[in-house]
Each structure stands twice: as structure tokens, then as C-alpha cells.
N, C-alpha and C positions, 0 to 999 in steps of 0.2 A: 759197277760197284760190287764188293766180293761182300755176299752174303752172309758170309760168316761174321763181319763186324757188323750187322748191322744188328740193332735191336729187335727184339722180336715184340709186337704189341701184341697185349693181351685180349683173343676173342671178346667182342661187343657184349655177348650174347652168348648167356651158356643155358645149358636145360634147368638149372636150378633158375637163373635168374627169369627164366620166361615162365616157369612152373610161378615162383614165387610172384613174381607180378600180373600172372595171369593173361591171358591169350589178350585181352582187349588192349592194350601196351605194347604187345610184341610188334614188330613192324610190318611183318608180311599184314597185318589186321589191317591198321592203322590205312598203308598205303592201298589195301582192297577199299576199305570202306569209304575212302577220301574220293577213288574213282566211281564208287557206287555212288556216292552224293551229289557230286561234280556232274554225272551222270542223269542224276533226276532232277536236277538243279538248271542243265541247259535244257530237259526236256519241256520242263517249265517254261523257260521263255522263250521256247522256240514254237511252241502250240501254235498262239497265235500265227503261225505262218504253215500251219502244220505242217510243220518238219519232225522230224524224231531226234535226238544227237548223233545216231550213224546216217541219217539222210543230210544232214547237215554236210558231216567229213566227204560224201560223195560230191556233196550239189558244190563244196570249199576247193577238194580238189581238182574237181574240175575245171569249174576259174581259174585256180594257178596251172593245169596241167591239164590243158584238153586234148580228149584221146585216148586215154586210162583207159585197161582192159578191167573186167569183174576179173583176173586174176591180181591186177594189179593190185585190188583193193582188197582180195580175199588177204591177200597181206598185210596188206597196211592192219585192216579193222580184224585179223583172225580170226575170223567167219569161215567157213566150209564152203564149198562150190551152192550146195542148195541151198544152206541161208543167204548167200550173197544172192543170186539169183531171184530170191524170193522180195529182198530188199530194192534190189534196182528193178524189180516191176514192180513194184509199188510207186517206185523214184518217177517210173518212166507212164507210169495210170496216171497219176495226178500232172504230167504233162510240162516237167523238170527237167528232162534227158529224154534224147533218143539214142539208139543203138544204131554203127553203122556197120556195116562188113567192110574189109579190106580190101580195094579192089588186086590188089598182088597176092593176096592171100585168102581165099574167100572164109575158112576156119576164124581167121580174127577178127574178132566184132569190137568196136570199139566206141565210149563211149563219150556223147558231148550236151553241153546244154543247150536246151530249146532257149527259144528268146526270155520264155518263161521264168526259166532256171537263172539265166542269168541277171533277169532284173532283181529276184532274190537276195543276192551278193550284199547290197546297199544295206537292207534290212536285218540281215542275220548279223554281220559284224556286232551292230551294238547290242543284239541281244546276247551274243554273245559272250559282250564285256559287262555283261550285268552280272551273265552268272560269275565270270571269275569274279565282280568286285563283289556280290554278295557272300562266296567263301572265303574272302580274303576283308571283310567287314573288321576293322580292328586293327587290323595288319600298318605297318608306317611301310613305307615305301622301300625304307631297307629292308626293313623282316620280308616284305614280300621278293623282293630282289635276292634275299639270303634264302628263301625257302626255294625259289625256281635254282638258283646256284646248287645247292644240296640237292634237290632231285635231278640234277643232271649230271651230279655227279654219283647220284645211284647207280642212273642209265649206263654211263659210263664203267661206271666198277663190274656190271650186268655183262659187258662187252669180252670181259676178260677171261679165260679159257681157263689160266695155271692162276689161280690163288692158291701160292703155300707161302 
């Protein structure tokens, strides 16, 4: 499509409108604070199993994906090598994972759940879904369907290189 016909829409968000509405409205806030809450929200109901929320995303993906390296994960959770590190001995103290070396490759360690870890699975799901239905308390089933839709489609706009 030739860009020249097309409409141009006008900026969301300009500095007058963020000044005048105030930082707590802006979006970048909004979507930090929603993860900061969401955040202390599963660590709450994940205590009881004492999990934290990023031992959670380890002990989760490794049920879907056994085998993960702590580089795999330093991505996923964008953690540093020594926080990652410091999180999966902790993961692997309370007796959730162990580390294994590669026999082809002795450098790659890789990681899996003890019998431990995996009976966990069962349990963490619905606490899981507690926290989302406690931030989503209110919500009709569409608004919550409309809001995961919108933030995927943030994720996505995120993906894009050339916005002009």
C-alpha cells in the first residue's frame, strides 16, 4: 500500500498530554505498576508452597520444557548470569531441580525437576489463577479477553523496528 495515501493518525501521547495528566496515567506507569502488583499478588499465593514468582516461572517451565539451561531462563526472566544463578540455588536448596552436565558437552549444565518439583505443578496452577482472578476481580469475561487482546497487541507493536 503506497504510503502516501494513507492517513496519518495522530501521536497517542504527546508531552503536553502526559505532563497534563501526570505520570500516574501515562502508560509506561500503568503497565510497570500492573506488573509490580501482579508480581506481589502471585507471591502471595504462592508462599504457601514457598515459591517466589520467578521460582514459580523456573519450577512452570520446566514442566513444559525440560532441560532449560540458566541461560535459557536468564532470557526469558532478564536476570544477569549471577542473579540467575543465585535464584536456581535457591530453586535447587529447597530440593525443586537439579543441574545436570551434558554428557556431549561437559560446559552445558542443564536443568530438570526433582520428583519434588514436579509434584508442585498440581498445586501452583490454581494458585496461580487466583492471582490473575483477584486482578481481574470485576472484569466480565469479555473485558478480561479485551484486555489480554490489547496487551498482545502492545507485545506485538514492541516487536516492530520502523514505526514512522
Amino acid at each position: 500500500m503506497d504510503n502516501s495515501t494513507q492517513t496519518e493518525t495522530p501521536p497517542l501521547y504527546t508531552p503536553q498530554k502526559v505532563t497534563a495528566g501526570g505520570m500516574h496515567s501515562a502508560l509506561g506507569y500503568l503497565i510497570a505498576m500492573t506488573q509490580r502488583r501482579l508480581h506481589e499478588v502471585l507471591e502471595q499465593e504462592l508462599q504457601p508452597l514457598d515459591l517466589t514468582a520467578a521460582q514459580f516461572v523456573v519450577i512452570i517451565r520446566l514442566f513444559q520444557q525440560p532441560g532449560m539451561t540458566a541461560s535459557d531462563f536468564c532470557r526469558i526472566l532478564d536476570y544477569d548470569p549471577g542473579a540467575m544463578k543465585r535464584l536456581l540455588d535457591r530453586i535447587e536448596h529447597k530440593g525443586f531441580i537439579r543441574r545436570t552436565r551434558n554428557p556431549q558437552d561437559k560446559r552445558a549444565v542443564h536443568l530438570e525437576l526433582t520428583e519434588s518439583g514436579r509434584q508442585l505443578q498440581p498445586e501452583i496452577m490454581p494458585k496461580v489463577c487466583q492471582a490473575y482472578n483477584r486482578l481481574l476481580h470485576g472484569f466480565s469475561a469479555d473485558e478480561a479477553g479485551q484486555l489480554e487482546h490489547l496487551l498482545q497487541r502492545i507485545l506485538a507493536n514492541s516487536q516492530i523496528t520502523d514505526i514512522a
